[in-house]
N, C-alpha and C positions, 0 to 999 in steps of 0.2 A: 214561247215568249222571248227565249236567250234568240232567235233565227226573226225574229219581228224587230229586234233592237239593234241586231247587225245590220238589217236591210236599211232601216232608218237614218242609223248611224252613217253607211255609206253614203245615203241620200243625199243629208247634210253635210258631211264631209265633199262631197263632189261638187255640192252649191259654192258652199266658203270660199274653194279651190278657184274656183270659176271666178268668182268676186278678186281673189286676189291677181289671177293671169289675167285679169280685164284691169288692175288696176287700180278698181274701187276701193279694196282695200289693201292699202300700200306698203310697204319696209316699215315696221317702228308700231306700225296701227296698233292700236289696242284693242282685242276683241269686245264684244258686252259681254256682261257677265254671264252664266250658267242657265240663270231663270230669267236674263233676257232673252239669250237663244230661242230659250226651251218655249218661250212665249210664241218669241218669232215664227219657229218653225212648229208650234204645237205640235209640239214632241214632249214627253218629260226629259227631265234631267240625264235620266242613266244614258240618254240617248246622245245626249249632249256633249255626257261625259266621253265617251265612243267617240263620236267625232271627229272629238278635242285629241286624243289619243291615233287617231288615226292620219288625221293631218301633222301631229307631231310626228309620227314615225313618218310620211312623206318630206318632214324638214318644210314644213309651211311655216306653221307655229313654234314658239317656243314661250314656256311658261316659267313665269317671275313671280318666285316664293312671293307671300302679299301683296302683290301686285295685279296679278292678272296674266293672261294670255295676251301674246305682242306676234304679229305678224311677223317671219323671218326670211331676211331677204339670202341671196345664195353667198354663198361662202367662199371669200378670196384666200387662196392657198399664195402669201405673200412669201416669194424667196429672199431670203439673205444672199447675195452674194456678191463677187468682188467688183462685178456688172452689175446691179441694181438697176433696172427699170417699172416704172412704174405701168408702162403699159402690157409691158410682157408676164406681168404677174394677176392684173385681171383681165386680159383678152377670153382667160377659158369661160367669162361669166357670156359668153356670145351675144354681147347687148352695146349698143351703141355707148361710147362714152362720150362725156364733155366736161370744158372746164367752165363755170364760173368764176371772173375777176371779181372779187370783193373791195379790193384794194391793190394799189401799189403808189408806196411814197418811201420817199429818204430820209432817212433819220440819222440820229447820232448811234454809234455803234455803242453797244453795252459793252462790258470789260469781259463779259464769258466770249460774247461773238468776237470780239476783237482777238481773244487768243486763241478760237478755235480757226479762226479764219486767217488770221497769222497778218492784222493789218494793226496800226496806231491806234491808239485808247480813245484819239479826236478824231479818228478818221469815220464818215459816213458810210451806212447798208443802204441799199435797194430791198426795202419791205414788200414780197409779191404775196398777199393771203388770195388762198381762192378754193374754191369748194369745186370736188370733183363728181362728178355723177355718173350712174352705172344705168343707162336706161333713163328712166325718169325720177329713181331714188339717188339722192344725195348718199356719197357714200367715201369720200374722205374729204376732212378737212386740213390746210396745209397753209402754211407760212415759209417762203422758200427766200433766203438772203443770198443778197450776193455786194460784194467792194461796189459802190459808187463810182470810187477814185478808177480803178481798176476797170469797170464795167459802164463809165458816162453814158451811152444811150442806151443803155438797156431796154428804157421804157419803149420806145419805137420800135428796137428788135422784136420786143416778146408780143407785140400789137401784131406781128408777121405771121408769131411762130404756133406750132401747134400743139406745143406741151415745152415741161422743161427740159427733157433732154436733146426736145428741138433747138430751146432758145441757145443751151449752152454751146453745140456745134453753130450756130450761128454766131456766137460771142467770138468763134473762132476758135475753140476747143475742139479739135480732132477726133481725141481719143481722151477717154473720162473713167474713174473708178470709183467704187466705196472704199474707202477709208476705213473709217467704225459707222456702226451701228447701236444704239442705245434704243431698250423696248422698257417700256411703263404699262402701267397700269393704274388710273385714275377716275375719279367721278366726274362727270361733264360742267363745266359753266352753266348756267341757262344759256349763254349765246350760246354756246356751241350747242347742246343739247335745239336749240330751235333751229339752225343752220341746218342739224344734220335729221330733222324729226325726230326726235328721238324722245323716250321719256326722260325724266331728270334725273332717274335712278338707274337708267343703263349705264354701266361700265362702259369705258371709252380705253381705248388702246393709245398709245403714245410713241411714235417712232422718232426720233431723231437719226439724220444719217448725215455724213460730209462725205461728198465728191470733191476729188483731185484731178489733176492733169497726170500727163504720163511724166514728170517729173516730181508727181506727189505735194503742188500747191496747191491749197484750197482753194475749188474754186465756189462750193455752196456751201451752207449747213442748211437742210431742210428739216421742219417740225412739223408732225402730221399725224393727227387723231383719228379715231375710226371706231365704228360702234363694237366692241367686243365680240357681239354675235356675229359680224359679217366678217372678222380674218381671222386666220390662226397663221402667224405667224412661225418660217420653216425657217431654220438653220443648221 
């Protein structure tokens, strides 16, 4: 009986597998439940439960106390360091990236931005929000400022460029560092939680960073969420 459940278990386990490297079911998906599986695949349950167990130890699945079983996408090993790039920390996911522009408008600078970014309390930001994606999963969300006064055509540079650390050597910044670094840990919005697929009760990561020039002016502050299960953040 224990050598008919393993075989079965493999079966279904190798199906789900299939379903998710096709696509079908995506970053975030929520499986059916137990004894809808077990329906699907008329199989019972223990078989189910197998599976479930066995996709999770391949890092498919991962399971949400009350929640359910949620499809898991691979795992960005994100470096802190004095070079911060964003491309060089998921290139190992071997998947095509891209940006989604959400937005970009000028605004009045808040008094935090104002004195992290070391400009007037009246002076305007360049707001860039845009959703980044790893393959065809959404997989970071980010708000990148930068001085208006300081940065005037931004908007038609970044229309060029091909990420931010393009647009900042475009800006005419040479050579660029992290500053600090600030890591969070928080519940999603609903928008962000629908941006990024995600359920509403997934943990969300929160990075804040400032880049400087090689004379240590600010020249961003970026803010950027990420589903809990897709980084673990290294420092």
């Amino acid at each position: 009986m224990r050598g008919q459940i393993d075989i079965n278990a493999g079966y279904v386990a190798d199906e789900i597998a299939q379903l998710i490297k096709a696509g079908v079911l995506r970053t975030g998906t929520k499986l059916p439940t137990q004894a809808e599986l077990a329906d699907q695949y008329k199989v019972n349950r223990h078989v189910i439960r197998k599976a479930l167990d066995i996709l999770g130890g391949r890092g498919l699945v991962a399971s949400r106390q009350g929640s359910g079983v949620y499809v898991s996408g691979k795992l960005v090993d994100y470096f802190v360091r004095h070079r911060t790039r964003y491309n060089d920390n998921v290139k190992a996911l071997a998947q095509t990236s891209r940006i989604e522009i959400l937005d970009i408008h000028s605004r009045k600078v808040s008094a935090e931005l104002a004195q992290k970014l070391t400009i007037p309390s009246h002076a305007r930001v360049y707001d860039l929000h845009i959703l980044r994606f790893s393959g065809v999963d959404p997989l970071c969300l980010a708000n990148h400022y930068f001085s208006a006064e300081k940065y005037p055509s931004l908007p038609e540079i970044f229309a060029q460029s091909t990420g931010i650390s393009d647009l900042i050597t475009r800006l005419g910044v040479t050579d660029f560092s992290r500053s600090d670094t600030a890591i969070s840990a928080r519940m999603p919005t609903r928008k962000e939680a629908s941006l990024l697929r995600i359920a509403f009760d997934t943990p969300i990561v929160e990075l804040e960073g400032r880049n400087v020039d090689a004379k240590g002016q600010p020249i961003e502050i970026s803010k950027s969420v990420w589903p809990a299960s897709r980084i673990r953040v290294c420092v």
